[in-house]
C-alpha positions in Angstrom: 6.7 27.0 -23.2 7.9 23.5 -22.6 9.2 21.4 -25.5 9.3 17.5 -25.7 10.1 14.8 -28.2 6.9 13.2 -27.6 3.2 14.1 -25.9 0.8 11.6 -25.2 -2.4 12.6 -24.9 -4.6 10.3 -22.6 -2.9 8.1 -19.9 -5.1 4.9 -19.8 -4.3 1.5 -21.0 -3.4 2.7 -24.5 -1.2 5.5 -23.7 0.8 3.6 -20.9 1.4 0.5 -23.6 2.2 3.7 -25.8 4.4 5.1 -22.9 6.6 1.8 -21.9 7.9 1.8 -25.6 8.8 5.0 -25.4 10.7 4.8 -22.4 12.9 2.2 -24.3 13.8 5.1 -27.2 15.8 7.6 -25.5 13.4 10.4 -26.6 11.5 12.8 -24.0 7.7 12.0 -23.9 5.2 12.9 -21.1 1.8 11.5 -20.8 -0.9 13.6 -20.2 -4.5 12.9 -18.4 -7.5 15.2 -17.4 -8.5 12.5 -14.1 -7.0 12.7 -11.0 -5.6 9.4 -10.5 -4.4 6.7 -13.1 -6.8 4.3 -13.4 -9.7 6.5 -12.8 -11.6 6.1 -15.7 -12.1 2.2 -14.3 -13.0 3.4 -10.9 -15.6 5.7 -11.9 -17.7 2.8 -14.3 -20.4 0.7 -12.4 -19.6 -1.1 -9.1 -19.8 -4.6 -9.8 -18.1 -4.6 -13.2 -15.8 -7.5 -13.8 -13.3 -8.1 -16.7 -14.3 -10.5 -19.5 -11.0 -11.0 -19.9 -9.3 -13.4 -17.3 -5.8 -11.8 -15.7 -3.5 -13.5 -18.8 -5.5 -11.1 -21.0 -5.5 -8.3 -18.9 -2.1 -7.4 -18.8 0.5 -4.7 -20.6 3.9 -5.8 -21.1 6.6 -6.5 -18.7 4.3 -6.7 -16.3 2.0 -9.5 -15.3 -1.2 -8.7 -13.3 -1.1 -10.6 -10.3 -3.5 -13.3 -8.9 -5.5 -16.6 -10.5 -4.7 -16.3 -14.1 -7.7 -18.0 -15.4 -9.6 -15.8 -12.8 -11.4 -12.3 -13.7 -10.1 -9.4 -12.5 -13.0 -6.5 -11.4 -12.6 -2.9 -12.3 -10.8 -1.7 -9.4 -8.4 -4.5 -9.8 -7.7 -3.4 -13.5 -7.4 0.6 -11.9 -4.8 -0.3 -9.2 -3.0 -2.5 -11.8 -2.7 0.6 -14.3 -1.4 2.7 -11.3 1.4 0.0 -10.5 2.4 -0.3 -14.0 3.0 3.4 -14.3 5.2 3.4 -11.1 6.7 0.4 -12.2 8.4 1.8 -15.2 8.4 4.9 -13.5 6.5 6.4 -16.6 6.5 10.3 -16.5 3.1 11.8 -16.4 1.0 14.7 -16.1 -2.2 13.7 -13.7 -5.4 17.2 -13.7 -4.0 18.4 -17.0 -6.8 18.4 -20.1 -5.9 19.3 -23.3 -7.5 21.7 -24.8 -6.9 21.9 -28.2 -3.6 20.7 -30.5 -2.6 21.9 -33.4 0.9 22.3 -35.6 3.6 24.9 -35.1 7.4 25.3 -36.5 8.2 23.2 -33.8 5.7 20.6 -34.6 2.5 20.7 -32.8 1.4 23.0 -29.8 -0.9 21.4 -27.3 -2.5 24.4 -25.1 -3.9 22.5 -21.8 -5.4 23.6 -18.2 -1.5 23.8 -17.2 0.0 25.8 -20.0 1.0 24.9 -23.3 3.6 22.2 -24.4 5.7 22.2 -27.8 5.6 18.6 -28.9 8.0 17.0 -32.5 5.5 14.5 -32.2 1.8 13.6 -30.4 0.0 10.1 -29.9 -3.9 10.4 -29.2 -4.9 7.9 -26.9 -7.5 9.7 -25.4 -9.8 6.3 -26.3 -12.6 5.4 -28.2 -15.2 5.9 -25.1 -15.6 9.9 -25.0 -19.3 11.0 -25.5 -22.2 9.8 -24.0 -24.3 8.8 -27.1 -28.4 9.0 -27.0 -30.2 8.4 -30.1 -31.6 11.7 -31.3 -35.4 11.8 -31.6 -35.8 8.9 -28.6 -34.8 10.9 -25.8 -38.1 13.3 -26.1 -39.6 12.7 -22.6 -39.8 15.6 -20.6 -41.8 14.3 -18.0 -41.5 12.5 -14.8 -39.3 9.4 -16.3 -35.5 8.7 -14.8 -33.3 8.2 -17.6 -29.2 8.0 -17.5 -26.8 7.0 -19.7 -24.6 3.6 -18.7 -22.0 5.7 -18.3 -23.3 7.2 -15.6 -24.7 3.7 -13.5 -23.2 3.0 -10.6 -25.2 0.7 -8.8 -29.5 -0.4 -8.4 -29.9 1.7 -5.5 -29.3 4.6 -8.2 -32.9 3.5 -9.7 -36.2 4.4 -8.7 -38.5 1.7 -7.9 -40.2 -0.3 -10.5 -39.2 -1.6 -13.6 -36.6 -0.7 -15.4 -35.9 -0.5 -19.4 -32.1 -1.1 -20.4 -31.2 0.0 -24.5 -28.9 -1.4 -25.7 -27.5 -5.0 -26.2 -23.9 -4.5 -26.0 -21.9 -6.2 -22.7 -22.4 -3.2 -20.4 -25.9 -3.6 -20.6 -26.2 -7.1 -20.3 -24.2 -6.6 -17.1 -26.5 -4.0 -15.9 -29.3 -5.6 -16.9 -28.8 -8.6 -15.3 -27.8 -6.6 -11.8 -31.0 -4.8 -12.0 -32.8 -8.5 -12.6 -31.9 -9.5 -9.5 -34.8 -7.0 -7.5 -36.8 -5.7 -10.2 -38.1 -6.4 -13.6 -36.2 -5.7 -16.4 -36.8 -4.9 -20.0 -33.9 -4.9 -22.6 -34.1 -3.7 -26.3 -32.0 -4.3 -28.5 -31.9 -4.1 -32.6 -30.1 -7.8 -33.4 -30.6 -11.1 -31.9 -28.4 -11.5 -29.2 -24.9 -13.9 -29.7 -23.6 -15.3 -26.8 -20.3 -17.0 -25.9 -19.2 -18.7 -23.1 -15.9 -17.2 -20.7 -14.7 -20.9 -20.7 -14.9 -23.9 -23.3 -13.0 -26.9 -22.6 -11.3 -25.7 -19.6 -10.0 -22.4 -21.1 -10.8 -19.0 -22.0 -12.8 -17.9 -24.3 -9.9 -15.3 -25.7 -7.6 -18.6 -25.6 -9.5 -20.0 -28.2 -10.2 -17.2 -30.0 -6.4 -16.2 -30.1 -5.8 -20.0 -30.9 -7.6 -19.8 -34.1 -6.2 -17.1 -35.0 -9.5 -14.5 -34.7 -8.3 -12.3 -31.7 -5.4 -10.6 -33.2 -6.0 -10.8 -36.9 -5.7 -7.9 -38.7 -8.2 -5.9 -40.8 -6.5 -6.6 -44.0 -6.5 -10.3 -43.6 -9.4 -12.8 -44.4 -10.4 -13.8 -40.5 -10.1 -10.4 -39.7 -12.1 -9.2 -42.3 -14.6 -11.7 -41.6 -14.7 -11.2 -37.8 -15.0 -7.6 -38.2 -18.2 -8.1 -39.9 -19.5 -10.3 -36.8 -21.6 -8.7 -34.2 -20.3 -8.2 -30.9 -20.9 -11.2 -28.7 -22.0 -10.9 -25.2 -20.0 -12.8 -22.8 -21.0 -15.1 -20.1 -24.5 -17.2 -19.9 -26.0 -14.9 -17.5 -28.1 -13.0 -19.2 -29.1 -15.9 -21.4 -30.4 -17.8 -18.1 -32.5 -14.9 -16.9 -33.8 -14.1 -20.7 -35.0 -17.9 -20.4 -36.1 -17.4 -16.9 -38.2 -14.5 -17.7 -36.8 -12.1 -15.3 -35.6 -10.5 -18.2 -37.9 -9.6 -21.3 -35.9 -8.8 -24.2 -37.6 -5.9 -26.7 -37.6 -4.9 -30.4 -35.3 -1.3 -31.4 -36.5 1.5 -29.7 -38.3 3.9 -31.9 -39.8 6.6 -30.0 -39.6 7.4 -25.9 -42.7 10.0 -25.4 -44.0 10.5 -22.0 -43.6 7.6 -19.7 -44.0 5.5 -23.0 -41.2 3.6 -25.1 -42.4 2.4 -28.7 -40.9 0.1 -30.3 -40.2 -1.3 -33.8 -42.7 -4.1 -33.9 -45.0 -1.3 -32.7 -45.4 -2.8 -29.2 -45.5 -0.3 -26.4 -44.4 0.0 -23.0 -45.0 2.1 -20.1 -42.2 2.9 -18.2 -40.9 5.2 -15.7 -37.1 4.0 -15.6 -34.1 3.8 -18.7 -31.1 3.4 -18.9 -29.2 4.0 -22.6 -26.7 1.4 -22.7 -26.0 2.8 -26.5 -22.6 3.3 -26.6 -20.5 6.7 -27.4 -19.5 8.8 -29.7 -15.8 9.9 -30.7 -15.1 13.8 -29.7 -12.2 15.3 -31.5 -13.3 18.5 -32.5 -10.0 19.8 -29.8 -7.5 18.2 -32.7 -7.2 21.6 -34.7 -5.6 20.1 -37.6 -6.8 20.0 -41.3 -6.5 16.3 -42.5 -6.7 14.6 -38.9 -10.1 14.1 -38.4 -12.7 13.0 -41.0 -15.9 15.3 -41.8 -17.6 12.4 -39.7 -15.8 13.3 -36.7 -13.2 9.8 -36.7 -9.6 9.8 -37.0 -8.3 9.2 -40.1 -5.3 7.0 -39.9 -3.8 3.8 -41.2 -3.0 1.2 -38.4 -2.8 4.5 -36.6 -0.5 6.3 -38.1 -2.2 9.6 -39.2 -1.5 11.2 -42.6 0.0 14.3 -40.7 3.4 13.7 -40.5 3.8 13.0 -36.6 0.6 12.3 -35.1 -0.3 9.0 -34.1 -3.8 7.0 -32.9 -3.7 4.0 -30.6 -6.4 2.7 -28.7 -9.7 2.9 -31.3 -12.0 0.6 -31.8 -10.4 -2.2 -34.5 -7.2 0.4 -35.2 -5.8 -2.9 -36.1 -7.9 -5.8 -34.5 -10.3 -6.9 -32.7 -7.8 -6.2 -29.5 -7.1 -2.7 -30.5 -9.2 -0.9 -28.0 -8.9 -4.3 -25.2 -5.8 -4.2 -22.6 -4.8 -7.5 -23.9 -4.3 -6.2 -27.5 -3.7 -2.5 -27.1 0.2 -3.0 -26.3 0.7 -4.7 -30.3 -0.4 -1.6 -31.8 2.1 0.5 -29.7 4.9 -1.8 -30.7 3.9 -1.2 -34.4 3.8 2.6 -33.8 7.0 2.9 -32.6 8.6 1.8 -35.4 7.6 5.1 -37.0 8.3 7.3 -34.5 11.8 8.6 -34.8 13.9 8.3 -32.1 17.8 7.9 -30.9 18.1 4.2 -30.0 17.0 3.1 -34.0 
C-alpha cells in the first residue's frame, strides 16, 4: 500500500492549479484521473465548442496560454494547453486510475482505486462540479420513437435525425448547441427564465475585463457584490443566439412540463410535437464514493467552507461558487488553490 502526503483526486483544471502549489511545498502529492489523457474531459464535449473566456482568462499560473490574447481559444486548444501545463511543471500524475471510494484510516484516509489502494495524510477532491448527467424526473417518460440525449453527450448536427429539433435548457451549452443546430434545421429552445445576454466585448475589451474591473468576477460570497451577483442568473454570452431568436430560426419555449410520446408540454400549456431533444439541463454532483461521515451533505454536496471540509484534511476546489463566481472557471480556479494551501501542512511553511 503506497503512502503520500497528498492525493488529488481529479486531474483537470482544478486539480493541476491544486497540483502546481503543491509542487512548491516540499510534500509528496500525486494526482489522480479516471480519462486517459489530460485534457480529455475538453476533447470529449461538442466539436465546435469555443471558450467564452478569451486566452488572458484561460490560463493557470506560471503559464500563459499562447496565441491572440483577446482571441478565444476552442476546446481542444484549452485540452492541449492542460497537457503542456502538466509537463511543464512536470506535475506527477496517475492517468486510467478511478477512485473508487475514500475514506479515513490511522494513516489518514485510504483511497481504494482501479490500481490499488493509496494511504493519503491528506486528499483534495477536484473531481469537478460536472459529474452526472441530470434529466428532470417525470419529463423524460417517452418510450417511443423520439431521439433524446443529454448535452453531454452532443458532439455534432450530423448526430441528429432529421427535423426539428427541441433544445432544454437555457444555460451557454445550449445556446451554443442550439444555435449550431439553427444553422440546418429548426430549432426550439425552452427555457424557465427570460434569457440575459452579455456581449464577449464592450468597448474594445472583454467581457471578464470589465467584470473583473468592477470588481464582480472574483468577489467573494461573503462580500456585498458577491452576494449580489450570486443571486443573478447566469448570462449567456455572445449575441448569437439573440440574432437567430429575433430572426426566427430559433423559437424560444415556456419550462417544460411533461415529454409524453413524440409530445413536449409546456408550462403555458402550449404543445409541441417533436421527434428530437436534447437536455441541455445541467448535472448533478455524485459523491456517494466519499465514505466519510460529515463530508457530504444529506443532499448529496460537499460541505465545506471556501473549501476546506470540516474533516480535518480534506479539501474541495473546483465547485460551482466555492468562493466566486471563478471558482469552477480556469481563470478563477488557481485563487482558490492558493487559499487552500495555506491550510495544508507542509515543510516549506
Amino acid at each position: 500500500m503506497d503512502q503520500i502526503d497528498v492525493v488529488v483526486v481529479g486531474a483537470g483544471q482544478a486539480g493541476i492549479a491544486m497540483g502546481y502549489y503543491l509542487k512548491q511545498t516540499g510534500l509528496s502529492f500525486v494526482l489522480l484521473d479516471a480519462n486517459k489523457k489530460i485534457g480529455e474531459s475538453w476533447r470529449q464535449r461538442y466539436d465546435s465548442l469555443v471558450l467564452f473566456t478569451p486566452r488572458a482568462y484561460s490560463s493557470l499560473p506560471g503559464l500563459p496560454m499562447t496565441g491572440d490574447q483577446e482571441g478565444f481559444p476552442a476546446k481542444d486548444e484549452v485540452a492541449s494547453y492542460l497537457e503542456e501545463y502538466v509537463d511543464h511543471f512536470d506535475l506527477p500524475v496517475m492517468l486510467n486510475t478511478k477512485v473508487n471510494t475514500v475514506s479515513k484510516s490511522d494513516f489518514g484516509f485510504e483511497i481504494r482505486t482501479n490500481k490499488g489502494v493509496i494511504e493519503a495524510k491528506q486528499v483534495v477532491i477536484a473531481s469537478g462540479a460536472f459529474q452526472k448527467p441530470y434529466i428532470p424526473i417525470g419529463l423524460n417518460e417517452s418510450k417511443h420513437d423520439m431521439f433524446q440525449m443529454h448535452s453531454s453527450s452532443y458532439r455534432a448536427p450530423s448526430q441528429i435525425p432529421d427535423g426539428p429539433v427541441l433544445v432544454v435548457g437555457g444555460g451557454n451549452s445550449g445556446a451554443q448547441i442550439a444555435a449550431e443546430l439553427a444553422e440546418e434545421r429548426q430549432v426550439f429552445i425552452a427555457v424557465s427564465q427570460r434569457f440575459k445576454f452579455l456581449p464577449l466585448r464592450l468597448l474594445g475589451k472583454s467581457i471578464f475585463f470589465w467584470l473583473e474591473w468592477i470588481g464582480l468576477l472574483y468577489a467573494g460570497v461573503d462580500t456585498k457584490k458577491g452576494k449580489w451577483f450570486r443571486k443573478q442568473s447566469d448570462p449567456i454570452f455572445g449575441k448569437e443566439l439573440q440574432s437567430l431568436i429575433t430572426k426566427k430560426k430559433i423559437v424560444v419555449k415556456p419550462r417544460v412540463e411533461k415529454v409524453q410520446a413524440n409530445e413536449a408540454v409546456f408550462s403555458d400549456k402550449s404543445k409541441l410535437t417533436i421527434r428530437n431533444i436534447i437536455w441541455a439541463t445541467g448535472f448533478t454532483p455524485s459523491y456517494d464514493w466519499i465514505d466519510i461521515a460529515g463530508a457530504v451533505s444529506s443532499e448529496g454536496k460537499p460541505i465545506h467552507e471556501r473549501g476546506v471540509s470540516p474533516v480535518r484534511g480534506l479539501y474541495f476546489i473546483g465547485l460551482p461558487w466555492q468562493y466566486q463566481r471563478g471558482s469552477s472557471l480556469i481563470c478563477g480556479v488557481a485563487r482558490d488553490a492558493k487559499f487552500l494551501i495555506s491550510f495544508i501542512p507542509h515543510s516549506n511553511t
